[in-house]
N, C-alpha and C positions, 0 to 999 in steps of 0.2 A: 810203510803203512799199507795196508790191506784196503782195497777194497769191501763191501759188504754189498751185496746184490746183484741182480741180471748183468753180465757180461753186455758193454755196447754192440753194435753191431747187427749184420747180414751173418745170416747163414747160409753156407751152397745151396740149398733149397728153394730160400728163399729169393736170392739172387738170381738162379734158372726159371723161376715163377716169374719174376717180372722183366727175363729176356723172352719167354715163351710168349708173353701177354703183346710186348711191342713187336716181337715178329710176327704176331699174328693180326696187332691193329695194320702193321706197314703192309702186309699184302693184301689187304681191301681196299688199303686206300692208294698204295701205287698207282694202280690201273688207272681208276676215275682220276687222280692228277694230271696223268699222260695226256687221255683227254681233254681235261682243260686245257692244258699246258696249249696243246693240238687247235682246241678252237678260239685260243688267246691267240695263236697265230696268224691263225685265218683270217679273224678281224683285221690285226694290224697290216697285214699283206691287200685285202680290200682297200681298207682305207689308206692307205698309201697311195695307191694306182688311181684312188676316185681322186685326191689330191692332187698328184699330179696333175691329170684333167683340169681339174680346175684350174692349177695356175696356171696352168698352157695355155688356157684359153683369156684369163685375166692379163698376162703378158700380150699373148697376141692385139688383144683392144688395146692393151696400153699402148705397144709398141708402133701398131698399125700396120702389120707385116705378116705374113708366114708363121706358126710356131707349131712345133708337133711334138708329139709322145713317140719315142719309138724304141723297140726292143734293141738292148743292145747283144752287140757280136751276132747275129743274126740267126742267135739260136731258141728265139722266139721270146716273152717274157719271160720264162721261169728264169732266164738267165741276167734279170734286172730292167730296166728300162732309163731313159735321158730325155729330159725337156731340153731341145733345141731350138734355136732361132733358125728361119729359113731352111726348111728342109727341104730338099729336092732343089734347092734354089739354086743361083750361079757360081755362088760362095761357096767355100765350104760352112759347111753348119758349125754355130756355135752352140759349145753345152753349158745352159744354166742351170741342170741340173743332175746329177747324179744318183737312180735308187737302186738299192744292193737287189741281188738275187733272190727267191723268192727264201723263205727262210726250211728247214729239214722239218719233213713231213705234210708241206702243202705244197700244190702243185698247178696247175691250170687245166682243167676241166675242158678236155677239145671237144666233149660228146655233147657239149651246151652250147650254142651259140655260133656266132663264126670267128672268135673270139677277136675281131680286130689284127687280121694278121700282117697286117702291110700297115700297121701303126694307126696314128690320129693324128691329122693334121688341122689347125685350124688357123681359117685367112684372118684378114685384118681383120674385120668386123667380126670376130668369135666364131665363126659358124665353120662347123665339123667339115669335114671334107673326107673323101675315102683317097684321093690323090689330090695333086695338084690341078688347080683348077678342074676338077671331077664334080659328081653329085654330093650327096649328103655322106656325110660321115655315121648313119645311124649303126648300131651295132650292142655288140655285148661280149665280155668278158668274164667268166667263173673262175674261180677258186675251189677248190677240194682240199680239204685234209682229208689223213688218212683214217680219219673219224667215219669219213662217209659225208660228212656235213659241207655242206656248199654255201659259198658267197656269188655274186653275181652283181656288177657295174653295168649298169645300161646306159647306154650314149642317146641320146636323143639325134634326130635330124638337126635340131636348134645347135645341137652342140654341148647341153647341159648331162652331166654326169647323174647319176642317182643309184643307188644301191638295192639291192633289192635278197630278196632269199628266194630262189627257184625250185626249193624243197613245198616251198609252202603253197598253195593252188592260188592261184589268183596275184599275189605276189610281184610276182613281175610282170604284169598284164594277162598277157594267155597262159601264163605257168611256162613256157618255152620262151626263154632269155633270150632275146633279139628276133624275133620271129612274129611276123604277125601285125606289122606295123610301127614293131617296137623300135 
């Protein structure tokens, strides 16, 4: 039996009309993705590092001892960082914690700050240290994606971590991340 009316279906015409349509929504919006993609990064790379911080320094009270943040394999943070017990101390150091490398397309910002390069240690009573038994541990660490866009950790003397955007003026106190009193 027959059919009566309009054939179902695509036509080649019509079918290259709405391949042309999506390949022209996908390259608008690829790009701004990337970006996202790029400063969902960045966050999570901050806030990781401000974490650690913190619980180095929440272990340390707890523990009443030594604990520090320090980059590992000695190829500065981008390559991860380890909350240890007793750093520099008589022991070998223990690791409570492990954080991966920084993730593809952020990176650490050397032209901001001093970025904490010989790590954060902090004593028993929480307070930051730049070495062992040393001065304050005040300082700062930035973040870059390849966005252009920046994150920034700033260390207090106290010891206390806090986040800040060094793009924006006033921001992290003088606009220049660790500097300044910071």
């Amino acid at each position: 039996m027959k059919r009566c009316g309009r054939p179902r279906g695509l036509t080649l015409i019509e079918l290259l009309t709405v391949i042309a349509i999506v390949a022209i929504l996908a390259a608008v919006g690829v790009p701004g993705f990337r970006a996202l993609l790029l400063h969902q990064r960045l966050a999570a790379a901050s806030q990781a590092f401000m974490s650690a911080l913190a619980m180095a320094r929440i272990e340390a009270i707890r523990r009443g001892e030594p604990v520090g943040v320090l980059p590992e394999g000695g190829a500065g943070w981008d390559g991860g960082w380890a909350i240890v017990v007793d750093p520099g101390g008589e022991g070998a150091p223990r690791v409570l914690r492990r954080f991966d490398q920084l993730p593809p397309g952020v990176a650490i910002d050397k032209e901001l700050g001093d970025g904490l390069a010989q790590g954060v240690h902090y004593d028993g009573n929480g307070f930051s240290r730049r070495l062992r038994n040393a001065g304050f541990g005040a300082g700062c660490v930035a973040f870059r994606a390849e966005t252009g866009r920046r994150a920034a950790i700033v260390l207090s003397a106290s010891g206390r971590p806090r986040s800040c955007d060094p793009d924006r003026k006033g921001e992290c106190g003088t606009g220049v991340c660790g500097k300044g009193g910071e």
